[in-house]
C-alpha positions in Angstrom: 0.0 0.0 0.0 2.4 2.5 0.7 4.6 1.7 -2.3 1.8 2.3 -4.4 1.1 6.0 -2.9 4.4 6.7 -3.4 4.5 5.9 -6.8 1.1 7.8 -7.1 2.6 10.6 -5.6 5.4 10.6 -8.1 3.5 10.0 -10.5 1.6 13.6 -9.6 4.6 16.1 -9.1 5.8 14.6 -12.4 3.3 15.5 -14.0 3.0 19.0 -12.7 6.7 19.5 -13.6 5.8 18.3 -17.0 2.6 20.3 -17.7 4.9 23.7 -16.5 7.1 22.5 -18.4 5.0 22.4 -21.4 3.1 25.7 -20.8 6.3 27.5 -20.4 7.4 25.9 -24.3 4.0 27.0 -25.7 4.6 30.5 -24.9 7.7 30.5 -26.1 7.2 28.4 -29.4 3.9 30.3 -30.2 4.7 33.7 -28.6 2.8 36.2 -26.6 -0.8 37.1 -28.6 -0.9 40.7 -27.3 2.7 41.0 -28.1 2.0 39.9 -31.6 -1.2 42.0 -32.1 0.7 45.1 -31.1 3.5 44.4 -33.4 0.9 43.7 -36.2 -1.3 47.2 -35.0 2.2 49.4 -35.1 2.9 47.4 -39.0 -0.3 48.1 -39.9 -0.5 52.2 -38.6 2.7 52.6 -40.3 1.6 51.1 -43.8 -1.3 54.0 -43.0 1.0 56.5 -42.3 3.2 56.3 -45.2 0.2 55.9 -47.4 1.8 52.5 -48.2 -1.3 50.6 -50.1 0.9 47.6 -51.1 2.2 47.1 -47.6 -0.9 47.6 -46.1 -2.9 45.2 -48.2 -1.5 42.1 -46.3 -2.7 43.3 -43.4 -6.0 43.5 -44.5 -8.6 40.0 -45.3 -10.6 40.2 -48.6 -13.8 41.5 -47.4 -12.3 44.1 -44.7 -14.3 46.7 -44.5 -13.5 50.4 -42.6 -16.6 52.2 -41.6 -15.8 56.0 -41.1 -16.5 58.5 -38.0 -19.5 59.9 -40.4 -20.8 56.3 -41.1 -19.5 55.4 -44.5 -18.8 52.0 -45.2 -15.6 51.7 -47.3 -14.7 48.4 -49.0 -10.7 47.0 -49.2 -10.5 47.5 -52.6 -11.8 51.2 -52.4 -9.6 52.2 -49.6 -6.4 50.7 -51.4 -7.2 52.5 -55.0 -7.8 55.8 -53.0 -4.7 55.5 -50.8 -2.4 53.7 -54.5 -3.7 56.8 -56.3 -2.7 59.7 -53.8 -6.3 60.8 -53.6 -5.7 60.3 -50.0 -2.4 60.9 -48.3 -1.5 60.7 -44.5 0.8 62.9 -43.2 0.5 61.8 -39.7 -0.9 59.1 -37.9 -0.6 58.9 -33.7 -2.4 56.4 -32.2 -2.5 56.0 -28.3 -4.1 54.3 -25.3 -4.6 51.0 -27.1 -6.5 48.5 -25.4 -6.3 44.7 -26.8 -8.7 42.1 -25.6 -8.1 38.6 -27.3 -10.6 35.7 -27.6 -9.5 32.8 -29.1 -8.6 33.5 -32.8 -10.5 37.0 -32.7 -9.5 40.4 -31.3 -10.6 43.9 -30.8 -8.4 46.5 -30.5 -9.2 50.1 -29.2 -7.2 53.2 -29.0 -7.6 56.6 -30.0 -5.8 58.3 -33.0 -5.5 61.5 -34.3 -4.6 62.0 -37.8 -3.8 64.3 -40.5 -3.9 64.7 -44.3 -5.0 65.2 -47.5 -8.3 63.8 -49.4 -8.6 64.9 -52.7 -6.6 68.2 -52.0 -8.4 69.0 -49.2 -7.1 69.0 -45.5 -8.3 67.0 -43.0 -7.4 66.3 -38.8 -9.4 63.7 -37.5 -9.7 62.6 -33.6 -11.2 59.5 -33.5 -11.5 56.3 -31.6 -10.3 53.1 -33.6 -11.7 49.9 -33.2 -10.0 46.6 -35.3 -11.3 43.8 -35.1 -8.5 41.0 -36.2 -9.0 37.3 -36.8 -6.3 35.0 -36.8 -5.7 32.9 -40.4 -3.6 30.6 -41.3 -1.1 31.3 -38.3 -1.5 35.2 -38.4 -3.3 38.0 -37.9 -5.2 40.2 -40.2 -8.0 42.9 -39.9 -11.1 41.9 -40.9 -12.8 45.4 -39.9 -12.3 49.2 -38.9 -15.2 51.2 -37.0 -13.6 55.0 -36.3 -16.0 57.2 -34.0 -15.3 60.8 -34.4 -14.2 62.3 -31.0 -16.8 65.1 -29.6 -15.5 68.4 -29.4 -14.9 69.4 -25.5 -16.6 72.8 -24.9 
């Protein structure tokens, strides 16, 4: 009887030992999510703020959509020609106070960014609050939608 507790109770710490072991492997072999999705939000913001279109497009799924502080719902492929053609051009881009929340193979990400440009000619600063939502394919990220909410004006 008492042999066979000790071997139960071997049995048991090895196990704990193996299962820390493992979890401590997974994080390293498969990284840190919110690690990831920062490194992916910072990639992305910059393909924005250098009004890269080519760069930015693999950050983007096939149906992403971006839905603007006014309402307007703007499809990939629009977004890309507009940025490709110069029609729209950032000149700065400064996102801040993000806030990721991760479940499962989705995320949302929130922070506030204040931009600056050029639309058609035409100067623009927006304050907005940014909302991704990212799903994870085939082993990466990419951002299936955009909701920006205008900022109210503080009186």
């Amino acid at each position: 009887m008492i042999q066979v507790g000790r071997i139960r109770v071997a049995q048991l710490i090895i196990g704990i030992f193996l299962a820390q072991l493992s979890a401590q492997a997974g994080a390293h072999l498969f990284g840190d999510p919110t690690k990831d999705i920062k490194a992916f939000e910072e990639a992305m913001s910059s393909a924005i703020g250098r009004n890269d279109a080519g760069a930015l497009e693999h950050y983007l799924s096939s149906d992403w959509t971006i839905v603007s502080g006014s309402g307007l719902i703007i499809t990939r492929s629009t977004f890309l020609q507009v940025m490709a053609g110069g029609d729209l051009v950032h000149q700065s881009m400064a996102p801040q106070g993000q806030t990721i929340r991760i479940h499962g193979n989705f995320a949302v990400v929130t922070a506030r960014i204040q931009s600056g440009g050029t639309y058609k000619g035409i100067g623009f600063h927006n304050d907005e609050i940014n909302t991704d939502v990212l799903a994870k394919e085939h082993g990466h990220w990419v951002c299936v939608l955009r909701q920006l909410t205008t900022v109210a004006p503080t009186n």
